[in-house]
N, CA and C of each residue as an Amber inpcrd file, in Angstrom:
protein
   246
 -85.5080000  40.8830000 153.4950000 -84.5610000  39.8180000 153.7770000
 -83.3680000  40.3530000 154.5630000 -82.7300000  41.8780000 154.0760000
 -81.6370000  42.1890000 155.1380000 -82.0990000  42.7340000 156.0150000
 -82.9750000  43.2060000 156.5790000 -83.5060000  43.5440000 157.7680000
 -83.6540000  42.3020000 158.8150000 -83.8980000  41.0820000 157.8760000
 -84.4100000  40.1160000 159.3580000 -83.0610000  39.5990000 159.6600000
 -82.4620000  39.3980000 158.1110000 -80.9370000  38.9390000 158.8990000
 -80.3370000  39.7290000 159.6550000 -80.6940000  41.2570000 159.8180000
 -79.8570000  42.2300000 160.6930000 -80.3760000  41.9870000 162.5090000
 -81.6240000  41.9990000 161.7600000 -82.2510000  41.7140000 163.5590000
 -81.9720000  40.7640000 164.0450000 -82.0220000  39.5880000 163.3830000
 -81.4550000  38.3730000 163.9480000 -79.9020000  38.1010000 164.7780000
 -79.0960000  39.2490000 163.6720000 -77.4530000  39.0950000 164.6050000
 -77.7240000  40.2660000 165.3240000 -78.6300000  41.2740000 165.9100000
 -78.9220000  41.7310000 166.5490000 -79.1110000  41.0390000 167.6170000
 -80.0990000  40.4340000 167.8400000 -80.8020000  39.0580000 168.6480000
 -80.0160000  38.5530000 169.2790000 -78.5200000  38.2200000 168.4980000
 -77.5860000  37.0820000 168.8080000 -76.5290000  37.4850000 169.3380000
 -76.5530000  39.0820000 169.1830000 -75.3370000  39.7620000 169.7320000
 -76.0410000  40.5550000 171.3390000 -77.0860000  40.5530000 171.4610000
 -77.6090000  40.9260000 172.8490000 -77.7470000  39.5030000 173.5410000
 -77.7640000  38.2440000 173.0730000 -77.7290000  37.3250000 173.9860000
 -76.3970000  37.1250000 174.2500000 -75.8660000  37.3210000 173.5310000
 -74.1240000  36.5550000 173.6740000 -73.4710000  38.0100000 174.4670000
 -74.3700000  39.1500000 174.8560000 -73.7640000  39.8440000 175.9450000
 -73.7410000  40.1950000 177.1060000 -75.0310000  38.8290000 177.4850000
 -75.5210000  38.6540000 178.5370000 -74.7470000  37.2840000 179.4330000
 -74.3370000  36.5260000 179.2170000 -73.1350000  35.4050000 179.6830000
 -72.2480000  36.1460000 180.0710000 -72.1120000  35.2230000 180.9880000
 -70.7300000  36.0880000 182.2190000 -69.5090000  35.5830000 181.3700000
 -69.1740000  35.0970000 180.4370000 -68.1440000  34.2470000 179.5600000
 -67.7820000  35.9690000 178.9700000 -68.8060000  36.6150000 178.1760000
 -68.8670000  37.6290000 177.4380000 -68.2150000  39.0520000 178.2270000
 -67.9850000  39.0450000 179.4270000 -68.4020000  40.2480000 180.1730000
 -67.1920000  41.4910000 179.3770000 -66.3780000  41.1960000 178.8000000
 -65.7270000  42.3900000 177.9070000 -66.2720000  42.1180000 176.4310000
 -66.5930000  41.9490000 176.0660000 -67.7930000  42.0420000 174.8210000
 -68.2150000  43.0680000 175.0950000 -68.2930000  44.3930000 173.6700000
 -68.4690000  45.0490000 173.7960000 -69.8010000  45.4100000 172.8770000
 -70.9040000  45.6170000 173.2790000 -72.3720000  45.0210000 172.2800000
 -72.1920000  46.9240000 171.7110000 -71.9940000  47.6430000 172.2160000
 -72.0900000  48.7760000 171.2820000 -71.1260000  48.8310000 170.1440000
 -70.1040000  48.6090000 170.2180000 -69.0290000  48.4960000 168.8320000
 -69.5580000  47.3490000 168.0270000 -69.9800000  46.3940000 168.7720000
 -70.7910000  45.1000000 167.6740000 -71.5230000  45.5380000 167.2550000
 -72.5160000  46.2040000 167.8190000 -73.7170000  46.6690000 166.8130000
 -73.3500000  47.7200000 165.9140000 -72.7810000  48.6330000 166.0670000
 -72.1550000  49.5470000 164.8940000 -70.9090000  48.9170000 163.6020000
 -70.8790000  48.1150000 164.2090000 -70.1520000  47.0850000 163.4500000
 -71.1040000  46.7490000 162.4220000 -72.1220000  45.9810000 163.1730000
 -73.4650000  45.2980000 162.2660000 -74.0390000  46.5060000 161.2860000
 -74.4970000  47.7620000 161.8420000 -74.7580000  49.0030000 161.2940000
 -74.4210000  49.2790000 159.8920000 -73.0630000  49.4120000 160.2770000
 -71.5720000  49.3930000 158.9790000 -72.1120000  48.4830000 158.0020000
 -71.9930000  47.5340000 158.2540000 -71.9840000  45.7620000 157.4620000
 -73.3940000  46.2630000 156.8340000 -74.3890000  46.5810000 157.0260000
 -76.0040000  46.7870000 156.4260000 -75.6050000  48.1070000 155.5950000
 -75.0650000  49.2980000 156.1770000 -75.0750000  50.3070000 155.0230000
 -74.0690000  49.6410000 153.6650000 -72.8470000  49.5240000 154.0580000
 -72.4120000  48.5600000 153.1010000 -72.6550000  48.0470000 152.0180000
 -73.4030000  46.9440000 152.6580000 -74.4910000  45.9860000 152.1990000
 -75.4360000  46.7030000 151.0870000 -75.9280000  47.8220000 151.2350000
 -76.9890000  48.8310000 150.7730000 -76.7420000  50.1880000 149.9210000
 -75.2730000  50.0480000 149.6060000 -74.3190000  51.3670000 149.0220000
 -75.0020000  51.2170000 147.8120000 -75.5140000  52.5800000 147.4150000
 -75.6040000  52.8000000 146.0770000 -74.3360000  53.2340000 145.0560000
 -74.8760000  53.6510000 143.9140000 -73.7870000  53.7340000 142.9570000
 -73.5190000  55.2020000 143.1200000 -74.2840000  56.3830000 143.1600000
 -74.5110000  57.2710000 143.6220000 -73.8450000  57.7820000 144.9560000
 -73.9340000  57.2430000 145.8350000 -73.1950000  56.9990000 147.3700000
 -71.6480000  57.0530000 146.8240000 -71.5990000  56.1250000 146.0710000
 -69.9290000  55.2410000 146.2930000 -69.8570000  57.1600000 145.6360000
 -70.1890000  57.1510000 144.3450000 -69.8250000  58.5900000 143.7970000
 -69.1480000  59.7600000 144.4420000 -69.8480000  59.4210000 145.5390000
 -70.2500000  60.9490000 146.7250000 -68.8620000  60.7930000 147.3780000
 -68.7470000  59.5960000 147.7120000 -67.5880000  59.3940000 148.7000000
 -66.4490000  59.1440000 147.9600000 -66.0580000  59.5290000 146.7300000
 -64.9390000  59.0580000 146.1050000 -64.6520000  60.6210000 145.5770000
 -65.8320000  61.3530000 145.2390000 -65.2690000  62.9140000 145.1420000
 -65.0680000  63.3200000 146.7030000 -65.5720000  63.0040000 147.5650000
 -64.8940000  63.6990000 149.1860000 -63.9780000  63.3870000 149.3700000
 -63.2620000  62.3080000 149.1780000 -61.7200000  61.8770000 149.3660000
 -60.7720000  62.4520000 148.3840000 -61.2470000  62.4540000 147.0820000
 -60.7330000  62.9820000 146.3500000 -60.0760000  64.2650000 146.4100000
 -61.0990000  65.3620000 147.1630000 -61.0890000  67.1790000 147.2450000
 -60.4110000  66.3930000 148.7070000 -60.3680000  66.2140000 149.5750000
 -59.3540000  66.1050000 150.8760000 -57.8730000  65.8400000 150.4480000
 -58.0000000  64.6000000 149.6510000 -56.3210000  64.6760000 149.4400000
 -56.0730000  65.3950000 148.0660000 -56.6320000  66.5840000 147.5530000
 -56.3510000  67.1270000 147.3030000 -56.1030000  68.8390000 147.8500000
 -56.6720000  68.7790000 149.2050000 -56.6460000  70.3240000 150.3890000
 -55.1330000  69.6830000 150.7950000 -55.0460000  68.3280000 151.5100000
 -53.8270000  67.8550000 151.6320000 -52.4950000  67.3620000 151.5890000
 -52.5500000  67.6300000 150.3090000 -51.4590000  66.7620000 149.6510000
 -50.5990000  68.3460000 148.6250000 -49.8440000  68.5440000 148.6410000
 -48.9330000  69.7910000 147.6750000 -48.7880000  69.1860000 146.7890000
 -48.7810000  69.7850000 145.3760000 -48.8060000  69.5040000 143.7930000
 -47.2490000  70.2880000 143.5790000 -46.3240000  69.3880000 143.0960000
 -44.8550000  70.1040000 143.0500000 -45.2610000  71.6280000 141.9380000
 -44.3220000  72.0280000 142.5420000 -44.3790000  73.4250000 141.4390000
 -43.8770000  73.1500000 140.3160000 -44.1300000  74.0280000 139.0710000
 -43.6040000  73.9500000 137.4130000 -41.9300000  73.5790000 137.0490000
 -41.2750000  73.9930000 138.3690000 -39.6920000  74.3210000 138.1670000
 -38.6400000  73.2910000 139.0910000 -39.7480000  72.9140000 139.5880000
 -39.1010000  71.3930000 140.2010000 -39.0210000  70.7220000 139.6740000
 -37.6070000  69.9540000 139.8870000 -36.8860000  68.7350000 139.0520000
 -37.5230000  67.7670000 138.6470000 -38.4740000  66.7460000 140.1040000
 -39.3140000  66.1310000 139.7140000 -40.4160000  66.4320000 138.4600000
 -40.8920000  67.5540000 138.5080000 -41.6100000  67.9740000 137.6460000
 -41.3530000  67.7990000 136.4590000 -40.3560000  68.7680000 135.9460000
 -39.3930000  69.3700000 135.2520000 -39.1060000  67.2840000 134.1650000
 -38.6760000  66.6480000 135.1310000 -38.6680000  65.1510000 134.4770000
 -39.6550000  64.5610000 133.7400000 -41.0340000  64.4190000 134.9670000
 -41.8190000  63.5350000 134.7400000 -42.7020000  64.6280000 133.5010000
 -42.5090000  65.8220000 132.8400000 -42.7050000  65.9100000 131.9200000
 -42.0790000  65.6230000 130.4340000 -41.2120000  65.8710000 130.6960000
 -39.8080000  64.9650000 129.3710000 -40.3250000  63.6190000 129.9980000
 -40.5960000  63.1300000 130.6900000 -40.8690000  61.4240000 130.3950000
 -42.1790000  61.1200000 129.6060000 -43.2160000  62.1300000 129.2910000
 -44.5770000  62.2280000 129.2080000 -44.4790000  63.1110000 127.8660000
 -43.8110000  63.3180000 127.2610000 -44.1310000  64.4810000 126.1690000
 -44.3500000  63.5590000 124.6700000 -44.2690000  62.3480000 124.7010000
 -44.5350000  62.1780000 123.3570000 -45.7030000  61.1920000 123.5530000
């Protein structure tokens, strides 16, 4: 069933880029568009997993963890201790 609906706005996005109306229509970003929309569509639970620990370890290479002796720190543990 998502395959024919994919081919179909496939179908509909190569005709509608053939009209001179269309001529900046851009059928390669539409179709990766469509691409997107089907994996999406098709995410496992497993997947989502995968991609929530990769973001996770990035903003954690990216992001600085205050040190022990900083104020902020130093607070938001007295706000947290009981």
């Amino acid at each position: 069933m998502k395959r024919t609906l994919l081919k179909v706005a496939v179908m509909l996005l190569c005709l509608a880029g053939v009209t001179p109306a269309m001529a900046q229509f851009n059928l390669k970003k539409a179709l990766g568009g469509a691409v997107k929309a089907a994996k999406a569509v098709t995410l496992t639970d497993e997947q989502m997993t995968e991609y929530v620990k990769e973001y996770i370890d990035w903003m954690d290479k990216h992001n600085q963890v205050c040190a022990d002796d900083d104020p902020y720190t130093i607070r938001l543990k007295k706000l947290t201790e009981a």
